[in-house]
C-alpha positions in Angstrom: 42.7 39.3 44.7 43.8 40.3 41.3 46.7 38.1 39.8 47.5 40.7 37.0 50.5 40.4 34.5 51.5 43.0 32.7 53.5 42.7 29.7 56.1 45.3 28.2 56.2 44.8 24.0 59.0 47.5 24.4 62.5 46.3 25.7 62.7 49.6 27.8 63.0 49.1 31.6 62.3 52.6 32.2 58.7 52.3 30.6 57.8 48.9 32.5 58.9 50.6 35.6 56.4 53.9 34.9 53.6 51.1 33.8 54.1 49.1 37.0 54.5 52.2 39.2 50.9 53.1 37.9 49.3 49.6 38.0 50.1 49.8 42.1 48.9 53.4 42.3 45.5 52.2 40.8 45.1 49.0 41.7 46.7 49.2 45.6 46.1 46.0 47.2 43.1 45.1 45.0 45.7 43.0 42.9 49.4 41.1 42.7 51.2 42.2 39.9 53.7 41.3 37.5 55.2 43.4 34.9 57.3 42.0 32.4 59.2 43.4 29.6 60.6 42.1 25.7 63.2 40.2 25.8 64.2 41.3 22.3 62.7 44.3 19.7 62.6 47.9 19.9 63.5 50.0 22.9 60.3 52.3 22.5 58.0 51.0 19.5 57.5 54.0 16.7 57.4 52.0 13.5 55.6 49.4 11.5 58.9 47.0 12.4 58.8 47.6 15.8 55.0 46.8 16.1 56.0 43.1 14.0 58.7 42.3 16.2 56.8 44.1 19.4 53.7 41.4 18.8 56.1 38.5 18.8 58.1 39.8 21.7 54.9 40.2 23.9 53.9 36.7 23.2 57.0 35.2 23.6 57.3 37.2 27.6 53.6 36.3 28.1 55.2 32.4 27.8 58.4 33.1 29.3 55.8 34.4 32.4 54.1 31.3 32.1 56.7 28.9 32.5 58.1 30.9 35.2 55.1 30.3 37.4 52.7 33.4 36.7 49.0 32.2 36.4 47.6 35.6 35.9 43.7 36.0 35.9 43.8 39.4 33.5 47.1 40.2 31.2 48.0 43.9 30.1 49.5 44.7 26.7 50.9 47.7 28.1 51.3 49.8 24.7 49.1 52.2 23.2 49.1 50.6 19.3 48.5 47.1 21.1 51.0 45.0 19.0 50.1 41.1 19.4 46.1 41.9 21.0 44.5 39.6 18.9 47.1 37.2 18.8 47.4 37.4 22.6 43.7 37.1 23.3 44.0 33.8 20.7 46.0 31.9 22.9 45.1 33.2 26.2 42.5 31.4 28.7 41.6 34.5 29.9 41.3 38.2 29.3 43.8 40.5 27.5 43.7 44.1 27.5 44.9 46.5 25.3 45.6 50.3 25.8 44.3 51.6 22.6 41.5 49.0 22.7 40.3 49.9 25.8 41.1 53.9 25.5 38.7 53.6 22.2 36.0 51.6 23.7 35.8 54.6 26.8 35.9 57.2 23.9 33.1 56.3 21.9 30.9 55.3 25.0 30.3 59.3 24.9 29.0 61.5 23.2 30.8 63.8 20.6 34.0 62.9 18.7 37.6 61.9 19.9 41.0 62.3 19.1 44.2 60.9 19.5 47.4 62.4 21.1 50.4 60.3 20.8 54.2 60.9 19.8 55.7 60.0 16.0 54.0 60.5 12.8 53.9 56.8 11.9 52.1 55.7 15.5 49.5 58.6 13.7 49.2 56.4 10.4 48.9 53.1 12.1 46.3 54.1 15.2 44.4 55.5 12.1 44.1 52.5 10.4 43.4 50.7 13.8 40.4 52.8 13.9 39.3 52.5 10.1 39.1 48.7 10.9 36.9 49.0 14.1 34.5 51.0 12.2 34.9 54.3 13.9 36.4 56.5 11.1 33.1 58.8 11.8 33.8 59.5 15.3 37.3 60.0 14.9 38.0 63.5 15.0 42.0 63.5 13.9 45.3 62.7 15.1 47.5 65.1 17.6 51.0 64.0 16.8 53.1 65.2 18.8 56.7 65.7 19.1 59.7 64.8 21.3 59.3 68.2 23.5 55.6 67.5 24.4 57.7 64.9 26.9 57.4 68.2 29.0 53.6 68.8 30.3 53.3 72.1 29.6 54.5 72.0 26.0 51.9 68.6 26.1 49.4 70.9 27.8 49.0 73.5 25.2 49.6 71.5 22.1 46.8 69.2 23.4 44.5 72.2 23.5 45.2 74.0 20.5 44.8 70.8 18.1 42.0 69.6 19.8 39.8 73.0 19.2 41.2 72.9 16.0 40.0 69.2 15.4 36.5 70.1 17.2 37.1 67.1 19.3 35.2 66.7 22.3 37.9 64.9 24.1 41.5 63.2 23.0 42.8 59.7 24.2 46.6 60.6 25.0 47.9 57.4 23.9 52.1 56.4 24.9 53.8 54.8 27.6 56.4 57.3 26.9 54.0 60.0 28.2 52.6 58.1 31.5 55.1 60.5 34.1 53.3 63.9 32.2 49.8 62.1 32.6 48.6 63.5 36.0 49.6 67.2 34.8 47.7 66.9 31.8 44.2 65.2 33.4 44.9 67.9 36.1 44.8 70.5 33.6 42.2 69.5 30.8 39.7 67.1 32.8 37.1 67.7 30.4 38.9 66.9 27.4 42.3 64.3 28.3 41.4 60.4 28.4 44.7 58.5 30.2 44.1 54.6 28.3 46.6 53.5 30.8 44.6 54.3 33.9 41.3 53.4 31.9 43.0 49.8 31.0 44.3 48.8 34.8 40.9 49.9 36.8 39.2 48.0 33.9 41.9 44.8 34.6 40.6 45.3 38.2 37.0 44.8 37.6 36.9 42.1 34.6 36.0 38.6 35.4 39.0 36.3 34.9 38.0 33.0 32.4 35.8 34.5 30.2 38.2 34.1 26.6 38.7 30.5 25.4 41.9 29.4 23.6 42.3 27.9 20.7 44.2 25.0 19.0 47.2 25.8 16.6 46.3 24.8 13.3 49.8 23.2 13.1 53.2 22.2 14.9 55.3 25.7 15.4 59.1 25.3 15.2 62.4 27.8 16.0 60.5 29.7 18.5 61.8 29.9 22.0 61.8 26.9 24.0 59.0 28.5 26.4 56.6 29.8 23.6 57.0 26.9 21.2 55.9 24.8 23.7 52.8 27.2 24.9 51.7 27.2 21.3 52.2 23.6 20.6 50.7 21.9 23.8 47.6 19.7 23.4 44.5 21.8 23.8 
């Protein structure tokens, strides 16, 4: 069985709950999980600060997890942005998943050109750039930005639609922990077209071999971290 932790960059309860509600819809008995969430940092990540402090805050509850006994064989970074990935995957002996990683690398496995539906104008700017650096600014078909009312799935639904016939995308990765309850109504309704990175991320946790990323040495001592992730980060290796 599975040991899969989960970890929250967001300090909201509410959105660990919604992850960790799904994780047990998908993953049933297949897996124990874990879900933790930020000790300290933003309350729902929409800004360039909140992604800084966000990728410290999910390293420092993946070694608060640690130290607490968890000995996970997959870990989830269970925000679409994926703020600490890389740093994550750096120190980590085995695999870390990210939701935008893993919603991008399902997109451009098909044919035709994606876009991306999330909420706030800056998670547009910075999932841009995300793609720019993996080198797939020629499949990326624009961003669908939407605002605090497509929290409703009908309003979600329909902007959805519209933008992406306007974009000519072939399908749209709707990106946002804040928009996992509206998820099912929105696959339900637009099959062809909706990618959920959430659902795509834990049935890919499910099936990935645990042990296959290596961590590496710090290139020097780290100090005034908390007592759990300083010590994680300066243990012999």
């Amino acid at each position: 069985m599975t040991e899969l932790l989960i970890i929250n960059p967001n300090t909201s309860t509410e959105v660990s709950a919604a992850v960790d509600d799904l994780a047990r819809q998908e993953l049933g008995s297949t897996a124990r999980i874990r879900t933790v969430t930020a000790a300290f940092g933003a309350r729902y990540i929409a800004s360039r600060t909140g992604v800084a402090i966000g990728a410290h805050a999910a390293l420092d509850a993946y070694a608060s997890a640690l130290s607490d006994g968890a000995r996970p064989d997959v870990v989830v970074l269970a925000c679409f942005g994926d703020p600490g990935l890389d740093a994550l995957r750096e120190i980590s002996p085995v695999p870390v998943l990210g939701f935008a990683d893993s919603g991008l690398t399902a997109a451009v496995a098909l044919p035709g050109s994606f876009a991306i539906a999330t909420i706030g104008p800056v998670w547009g700017e910075m999932l841009g750039e995300l793609i720019a650096r993996r080198g797939l600014a020629a499949r990326f078909a624009g961003m669908i930005t939407l605002d605090e009312d497509s929290r409703v799935d009908a309003v979600a639904i329909r902007n959805i639609e519209v933008a992406a016939a306007a974009n000519g995308a072939t399908r749209v990765i709707v990106g946002g922990t804040g928009l996992i309850p509206i998820m099912p109504a929105i696959s339900a309704a637009l099959p062809s077209l909706a990618m959920a990175p959430q659902r795509i991320t834990l049935r890919l946790a499910a099936t990935t071999a645990p042990g296959v990323h290596s961590s590496v040495a710090a290139d020097a001592a780290f100090v005034g971290l908390a007592p759990a992730l300083q010590a994680l980060l300066n243990r012999p290796r």
